[in-house]
C-alpha positions as CSV (number, residue, x, y, z in Angstrom):
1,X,-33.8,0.6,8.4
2,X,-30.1,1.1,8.7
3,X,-29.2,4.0,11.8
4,X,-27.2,7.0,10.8
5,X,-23.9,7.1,12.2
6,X,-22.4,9.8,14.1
7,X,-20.8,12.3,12.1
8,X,-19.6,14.5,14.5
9,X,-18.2,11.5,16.7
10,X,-16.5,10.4,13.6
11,X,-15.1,13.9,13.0
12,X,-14.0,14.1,16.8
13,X,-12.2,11.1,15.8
14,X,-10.5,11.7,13.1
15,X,-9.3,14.7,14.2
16,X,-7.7,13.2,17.9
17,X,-5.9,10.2,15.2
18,X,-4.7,12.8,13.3
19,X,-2.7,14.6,16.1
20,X,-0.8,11.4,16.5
21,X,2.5,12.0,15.1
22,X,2.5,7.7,13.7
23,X,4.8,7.7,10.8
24,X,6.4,4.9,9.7
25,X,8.2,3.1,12.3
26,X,6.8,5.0,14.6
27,X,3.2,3.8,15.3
28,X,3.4,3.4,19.3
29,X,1.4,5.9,20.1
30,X,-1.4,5.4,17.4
31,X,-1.5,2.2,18.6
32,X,-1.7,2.4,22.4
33,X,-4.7,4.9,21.7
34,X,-6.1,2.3,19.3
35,X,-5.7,-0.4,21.8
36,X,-7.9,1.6,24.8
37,X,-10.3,2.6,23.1
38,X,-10.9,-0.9,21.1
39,X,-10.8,-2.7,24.3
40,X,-13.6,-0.2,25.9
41,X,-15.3,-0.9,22.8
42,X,-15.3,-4.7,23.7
43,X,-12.6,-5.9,21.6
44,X,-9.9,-8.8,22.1
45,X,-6.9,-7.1,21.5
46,X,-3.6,-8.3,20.2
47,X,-0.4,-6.9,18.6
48,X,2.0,-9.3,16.6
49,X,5.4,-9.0,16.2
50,X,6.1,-7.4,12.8
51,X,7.3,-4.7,14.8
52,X,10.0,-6.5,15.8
53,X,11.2,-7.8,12.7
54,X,11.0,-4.6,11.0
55,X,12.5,-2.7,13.8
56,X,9.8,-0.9,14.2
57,X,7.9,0.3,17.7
58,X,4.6,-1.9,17.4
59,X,3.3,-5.0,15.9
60,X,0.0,-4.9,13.7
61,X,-2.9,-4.7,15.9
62,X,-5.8,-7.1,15.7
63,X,-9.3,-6.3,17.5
64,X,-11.8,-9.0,17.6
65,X,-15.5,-8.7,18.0
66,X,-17.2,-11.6,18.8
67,X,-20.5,-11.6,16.5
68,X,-24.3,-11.3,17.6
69,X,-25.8,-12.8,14.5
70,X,-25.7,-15.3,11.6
71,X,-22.4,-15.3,9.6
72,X,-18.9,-15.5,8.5
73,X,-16.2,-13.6,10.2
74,X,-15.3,-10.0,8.6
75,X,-12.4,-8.5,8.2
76,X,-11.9,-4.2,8.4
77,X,-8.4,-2.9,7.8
78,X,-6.3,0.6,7.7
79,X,-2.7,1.2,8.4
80,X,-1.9,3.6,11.3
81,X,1.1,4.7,9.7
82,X,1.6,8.1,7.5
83,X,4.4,9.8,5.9
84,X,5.8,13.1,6.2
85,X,6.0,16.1,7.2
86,X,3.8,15.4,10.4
87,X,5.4,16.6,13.5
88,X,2.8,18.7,15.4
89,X,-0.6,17.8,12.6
90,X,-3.4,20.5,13.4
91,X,-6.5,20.1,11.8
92,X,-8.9,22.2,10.5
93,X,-12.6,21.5,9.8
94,X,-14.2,23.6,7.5
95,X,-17.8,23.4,6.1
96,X,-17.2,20.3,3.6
97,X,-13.6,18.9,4.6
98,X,-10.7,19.1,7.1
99,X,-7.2,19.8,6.1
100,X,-4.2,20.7,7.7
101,X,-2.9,24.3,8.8
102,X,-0.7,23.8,5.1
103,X,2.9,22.8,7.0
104,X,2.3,19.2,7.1
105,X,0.4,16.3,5.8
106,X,-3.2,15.8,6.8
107,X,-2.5,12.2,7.6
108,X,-6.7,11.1,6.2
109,X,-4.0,8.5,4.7
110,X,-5.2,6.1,6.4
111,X,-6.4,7.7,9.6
112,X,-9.7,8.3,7.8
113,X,-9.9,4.5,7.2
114,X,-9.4,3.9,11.0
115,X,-12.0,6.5,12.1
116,X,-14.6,4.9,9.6
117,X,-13.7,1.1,11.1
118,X,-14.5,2.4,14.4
119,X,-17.6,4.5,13.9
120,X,-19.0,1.7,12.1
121,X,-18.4,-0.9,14.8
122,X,-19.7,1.3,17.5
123,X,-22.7,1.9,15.8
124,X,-23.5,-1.7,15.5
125,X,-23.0,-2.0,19.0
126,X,-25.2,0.8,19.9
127,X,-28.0,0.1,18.0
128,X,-27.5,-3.9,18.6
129,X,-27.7,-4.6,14.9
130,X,-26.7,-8.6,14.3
131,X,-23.3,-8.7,12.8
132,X,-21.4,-11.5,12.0
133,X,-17.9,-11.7,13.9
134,X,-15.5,-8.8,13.2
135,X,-11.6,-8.8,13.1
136,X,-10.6,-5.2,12.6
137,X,-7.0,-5.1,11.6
138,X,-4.8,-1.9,11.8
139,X,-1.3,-2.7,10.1
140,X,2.3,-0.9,10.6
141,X,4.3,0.4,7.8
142,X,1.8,0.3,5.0
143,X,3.7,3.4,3.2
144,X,7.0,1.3,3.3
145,X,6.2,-1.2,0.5
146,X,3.3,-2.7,2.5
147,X,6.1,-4.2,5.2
148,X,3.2,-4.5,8.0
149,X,1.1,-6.6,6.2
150,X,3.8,-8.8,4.5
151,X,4.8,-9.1,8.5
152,X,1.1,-10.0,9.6
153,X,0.0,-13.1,11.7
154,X,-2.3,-14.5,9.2
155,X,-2.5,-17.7,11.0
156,X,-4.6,-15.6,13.5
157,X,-7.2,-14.4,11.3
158,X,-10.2,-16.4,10.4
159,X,-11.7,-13.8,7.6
160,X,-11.9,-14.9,4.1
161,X,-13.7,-11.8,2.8
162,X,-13.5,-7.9,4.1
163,X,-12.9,-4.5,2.8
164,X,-9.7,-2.1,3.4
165,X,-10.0,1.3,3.7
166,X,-7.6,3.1,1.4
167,X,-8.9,4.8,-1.8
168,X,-8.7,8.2,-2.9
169,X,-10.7,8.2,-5.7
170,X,-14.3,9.1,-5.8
171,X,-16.8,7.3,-3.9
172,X,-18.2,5.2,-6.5
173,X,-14.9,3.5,-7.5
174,X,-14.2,0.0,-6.0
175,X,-10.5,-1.2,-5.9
176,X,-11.2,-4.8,-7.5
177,X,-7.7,-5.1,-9.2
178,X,-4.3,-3.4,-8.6
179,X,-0.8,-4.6,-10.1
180,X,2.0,-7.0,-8.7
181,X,5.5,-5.1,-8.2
182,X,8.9,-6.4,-8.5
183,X,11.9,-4.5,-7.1
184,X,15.1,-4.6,-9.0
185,X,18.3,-3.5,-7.1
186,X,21.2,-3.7,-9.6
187,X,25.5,-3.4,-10.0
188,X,27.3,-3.6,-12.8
189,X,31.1,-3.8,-12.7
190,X,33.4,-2.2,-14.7
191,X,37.0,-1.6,-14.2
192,X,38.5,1.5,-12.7
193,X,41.6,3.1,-14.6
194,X,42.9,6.5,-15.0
195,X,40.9,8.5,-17.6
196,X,43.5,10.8,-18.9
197,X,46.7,8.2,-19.0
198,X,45.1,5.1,-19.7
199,X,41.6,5.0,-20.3
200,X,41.2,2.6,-22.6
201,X,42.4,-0.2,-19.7
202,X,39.1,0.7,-18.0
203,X,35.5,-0.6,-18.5
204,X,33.2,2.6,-17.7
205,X,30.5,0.6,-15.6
206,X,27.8,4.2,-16.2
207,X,28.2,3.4,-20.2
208,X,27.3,0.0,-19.6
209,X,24.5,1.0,-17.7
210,X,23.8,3.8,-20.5
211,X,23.3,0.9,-23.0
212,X,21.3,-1.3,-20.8
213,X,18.8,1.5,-20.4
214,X,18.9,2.7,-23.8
215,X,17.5,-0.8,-24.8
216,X,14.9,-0.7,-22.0
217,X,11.0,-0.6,-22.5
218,X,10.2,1.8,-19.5
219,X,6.8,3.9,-18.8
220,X,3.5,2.8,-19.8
221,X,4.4,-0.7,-21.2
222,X,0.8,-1.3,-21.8
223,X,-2.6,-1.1,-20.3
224,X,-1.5,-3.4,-17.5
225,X,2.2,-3.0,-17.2
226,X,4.7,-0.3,-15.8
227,X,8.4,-0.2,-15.3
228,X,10.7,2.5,-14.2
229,X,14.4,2.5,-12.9
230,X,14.4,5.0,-10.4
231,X,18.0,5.5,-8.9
232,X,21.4,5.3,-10.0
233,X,24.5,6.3,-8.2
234,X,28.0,5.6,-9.2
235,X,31.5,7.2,-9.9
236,X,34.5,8.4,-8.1
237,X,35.9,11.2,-9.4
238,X,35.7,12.9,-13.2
239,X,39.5,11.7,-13.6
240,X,38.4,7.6,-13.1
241,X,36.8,5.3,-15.2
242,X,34.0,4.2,-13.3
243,X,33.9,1.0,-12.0
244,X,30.9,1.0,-10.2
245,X,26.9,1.6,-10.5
246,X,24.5,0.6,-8.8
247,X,20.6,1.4,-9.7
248,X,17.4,0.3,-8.8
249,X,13.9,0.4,-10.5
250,X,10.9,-1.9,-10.7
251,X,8.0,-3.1,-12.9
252,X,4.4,-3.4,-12.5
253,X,1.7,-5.3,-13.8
254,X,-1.8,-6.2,-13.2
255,X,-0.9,-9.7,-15.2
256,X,1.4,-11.8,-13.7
257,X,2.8,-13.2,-16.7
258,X,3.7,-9.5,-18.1
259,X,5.2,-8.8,-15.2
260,X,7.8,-11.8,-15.4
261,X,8.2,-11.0,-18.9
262,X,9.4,-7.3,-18.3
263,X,11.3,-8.2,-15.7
264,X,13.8,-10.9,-18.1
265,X,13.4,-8.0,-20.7
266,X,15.3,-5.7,-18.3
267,X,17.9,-8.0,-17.3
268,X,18.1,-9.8,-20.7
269,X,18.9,-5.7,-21.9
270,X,21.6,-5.5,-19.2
271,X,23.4,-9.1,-20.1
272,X,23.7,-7.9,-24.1
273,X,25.0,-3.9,-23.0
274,X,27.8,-6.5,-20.4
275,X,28.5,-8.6,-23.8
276,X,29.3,-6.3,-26.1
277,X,32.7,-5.0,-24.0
278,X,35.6,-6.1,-23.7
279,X,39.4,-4.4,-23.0
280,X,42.8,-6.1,-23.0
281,X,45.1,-5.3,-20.3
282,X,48.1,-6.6,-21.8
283,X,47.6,-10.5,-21.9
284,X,44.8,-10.3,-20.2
285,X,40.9,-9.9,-21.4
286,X,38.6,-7.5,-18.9
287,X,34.7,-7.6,-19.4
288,X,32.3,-6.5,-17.3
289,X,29.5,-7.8,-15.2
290,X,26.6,-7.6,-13.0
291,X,24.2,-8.5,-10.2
292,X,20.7,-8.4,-10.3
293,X,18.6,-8.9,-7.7
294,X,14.8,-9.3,-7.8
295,X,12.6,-9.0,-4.9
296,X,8.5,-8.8,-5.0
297,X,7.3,-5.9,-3.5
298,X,3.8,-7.1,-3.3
299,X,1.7,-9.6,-5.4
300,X,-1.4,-8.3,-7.4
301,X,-5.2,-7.8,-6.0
302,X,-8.1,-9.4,-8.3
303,X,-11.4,-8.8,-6.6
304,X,-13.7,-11.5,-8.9
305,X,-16.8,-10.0,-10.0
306,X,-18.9,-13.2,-8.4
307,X,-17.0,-11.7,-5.0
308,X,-20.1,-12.1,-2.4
309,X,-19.1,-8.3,-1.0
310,X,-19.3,-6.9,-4.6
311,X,-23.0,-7.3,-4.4
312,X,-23.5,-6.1,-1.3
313,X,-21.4,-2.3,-1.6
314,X,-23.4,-2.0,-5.0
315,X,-26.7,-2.4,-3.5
316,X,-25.2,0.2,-0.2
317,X,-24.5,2.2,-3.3
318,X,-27.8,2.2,-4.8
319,X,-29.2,3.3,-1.9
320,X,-27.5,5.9,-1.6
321,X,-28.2,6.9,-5.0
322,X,-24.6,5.9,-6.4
323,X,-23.4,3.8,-8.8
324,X,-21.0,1.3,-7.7
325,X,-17.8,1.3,-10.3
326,X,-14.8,-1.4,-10.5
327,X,-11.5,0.0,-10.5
328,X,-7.6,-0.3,-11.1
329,X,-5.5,1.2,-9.1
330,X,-1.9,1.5,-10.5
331,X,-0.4,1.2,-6.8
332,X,-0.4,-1.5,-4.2
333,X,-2.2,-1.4,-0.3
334,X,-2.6,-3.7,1.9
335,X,-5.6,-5.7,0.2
336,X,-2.7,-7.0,-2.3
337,X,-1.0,-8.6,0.2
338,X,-3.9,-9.8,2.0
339,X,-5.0,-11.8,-1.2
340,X,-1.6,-13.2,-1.4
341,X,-2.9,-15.1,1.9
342,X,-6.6,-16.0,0.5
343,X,-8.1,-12.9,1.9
344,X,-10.4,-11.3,-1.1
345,X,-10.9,-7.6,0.3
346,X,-12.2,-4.8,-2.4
347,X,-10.6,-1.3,-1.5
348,X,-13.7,1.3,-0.5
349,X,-12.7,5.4,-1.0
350,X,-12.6,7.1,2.0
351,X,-12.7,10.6,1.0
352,X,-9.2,11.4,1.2
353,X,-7.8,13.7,-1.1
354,X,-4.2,14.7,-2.4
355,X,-2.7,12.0,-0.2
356,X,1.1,12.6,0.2
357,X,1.3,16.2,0.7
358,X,0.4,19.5,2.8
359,X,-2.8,19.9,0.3
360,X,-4.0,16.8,2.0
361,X,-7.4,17.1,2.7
362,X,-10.7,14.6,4.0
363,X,-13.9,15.0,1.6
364,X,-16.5,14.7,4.2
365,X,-19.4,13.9,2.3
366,X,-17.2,10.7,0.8
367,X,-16.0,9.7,4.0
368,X,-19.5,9.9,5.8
369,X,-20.8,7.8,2.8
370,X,-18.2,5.4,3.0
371,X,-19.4,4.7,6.4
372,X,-22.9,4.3,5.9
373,X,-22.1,2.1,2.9
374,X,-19.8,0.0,5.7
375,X,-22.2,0.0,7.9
376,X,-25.1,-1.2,5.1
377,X,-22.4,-4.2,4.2
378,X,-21.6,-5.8,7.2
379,X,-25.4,-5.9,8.4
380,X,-26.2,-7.8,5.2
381,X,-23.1,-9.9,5.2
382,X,-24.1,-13.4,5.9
383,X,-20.8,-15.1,3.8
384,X,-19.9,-16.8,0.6
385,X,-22.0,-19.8,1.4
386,X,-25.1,-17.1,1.5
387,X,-24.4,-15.0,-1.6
């Protein structure tokens, strides 16, 4: 029989993580708190340096526990960073959630993630239930395109398998698939000229880019597929042709293939809106141009269904009277980068709610179960050899 964890420890928790101003950048403190109590947990601690290379205050930390039974090491990861506003967090437990006091976030993204990890691995401890070796991984910068994790020591970690900890949906839905993204940063080139003496020496760079877009396929491209451009600045003054705008925008797509393919259609619109101008300056011909730079924000997630940790959250589920549901998430987390590096980790709810805002609040009856489901997976993880 699997023990109960400690809700009221896990409350406790949550609610001391919370109070930890760690936006993005800024995860020091999160982190030294992380670090004592993993180490008087038992853990081998270790930070890397992505903090370094993102110019941020900490590395990812890694806590290894060494295991007390048969099987496969296991990975457990949450980001310790939030966003905004979170200067000063106070929360507020009520009878079925906790919230904040409604003038900043509630910060359950991902710090409910964390408290679960550590719950769970204390209660395995306490109760001396065999569990296979653990490496617990907390990453930086999640909430800026996924930089921690993209930055992670991978060569340190011996887990093939795991679970992350950042779902909002209900408890039954299983993050198995979520898309690739591609970030497109963009200039097009006109040619500046006065627009009330000689405008027709000048190449308006925004109607270039008005045409480009026009002949774009943005929004819902399809089941799989999204694209959006996002920003565009440009101009200097209403009396100039403008010479300059830059924009940026990306595309989405659980299928690789679509995604390449929306990404040439964007570009391919932007070469034909450059070819169709052209201006003569007296013997000489003016067209514009641009640059396009493509940079993946994150590769997609694909949880197979013969995945040996599907099995094991849908018979957790069962128990608890819940039935386990595959899911797409039109965003990225952590567990898409991870699979870029041969790490196969299905995203488990947590029971946060309105992520992103001061209406953030922590379902406690989903982030209880999402322990005890945790807790119900790891005892019974053996590894793929034992599926």
């Amino acid at each position: 029989m699997t023990p109960a964890i400690n809700e009221k420890r896990m409350v406790q928790l949550f609610c001391e993580l919370a109070r930890i101003s760690s936006l993005s950048g800024k995860e020091g403190a999160i982190a030294r708190r992380l670090s004592i109590l993993l180490k008087f947990m038992g853990a081998e601690v270790s930070v890397d340096d992505a903090g370094r290379k993102i110019g941020g205050e900490t590395g990812n930390l890694t806590a290894r526990f060494p295991g007390t039974g048969a099987g496969e090491p296991f990975l457990l990861s949450a980001h310790m960073d939030t966003v905004g506003p979170a200067d000063k967090v106070t929360p507020v437990v009520r009878r079925d959630r906790v919230t904040s006091d409604g003038t900043t976030i509630l910060g359950a993204d991902c710090k409910a993630g964390i408290a679960i990890i550590l719950e769970v691995i204390k209660t395995l401890e306490e109760n001396r239930i065999p569990h296979p070796p653990i490496e617990a991984v907390f990453t930086v910068s999640e909430e800026m395109a996924l930089l921690g994790a993209k930055y992670l020591d991978y060569g340190g970690l011996r887990s093939r398998y795991g679970l992350v900890f950042d779902n909002e949906q209900g408890i039954e839905n299983v993050i198995t698939s979520a898309p690739a993204a591609d970030k497109m940063d963009i200039k097009v080139y006109g040619a500046a000229a006065h627009s009330g003496v000689a405008p027709e020496k000048g190449i308006s760079a925004i109607k270039v880019v008005s045409s480009a877009i026009a002949g774009m396929k943005l929004g819902r491209i399809d089941r799989e597929t999204t694209a959006n451009i996002g920003f565009i600045n440009g101009g200097n003054a209403i009396n100039i042709v403008p010479p300059l705008v830059e924009l940026s925008g990306e595309a989405r797509s659980h299928d690789p293939a679509k995604l390449r393919k929306q990404t040439r259609h964007m570009e391919d619109c932007l070469k034909r809106a450059v070819k169709k101008i052209k201006v003569r300056d007296g013997g000489r011909l003016i067209t514009p141009r641009y640059e396009f730079l493509l940079e993946q924000k994150f590769p997609n997630l694909r949880i197979d269904r013969d995945n040996p940790v599907l099995p094991l959250i849908a018979a957790a589920m069962k128990e608890e009277g819940i039935r386990m549901r595959p899911s797409a998430s039109g965003g990225g987390t952590d567990s898409n980068v991870m699979y870029g590096h041969g790490i196969k980790a299905p995203v488990l709810s947590t029971g946060m709610r309105d992520v992103h805002t001061t209406h953030e609040y922590l379902d406690l009856k989903d982030f209880f179960a999402c322990a005890r489901l945790t807790l119900k997976v790891i005892s019974g993880w053996r590894g793929a050899a034992g599926k």
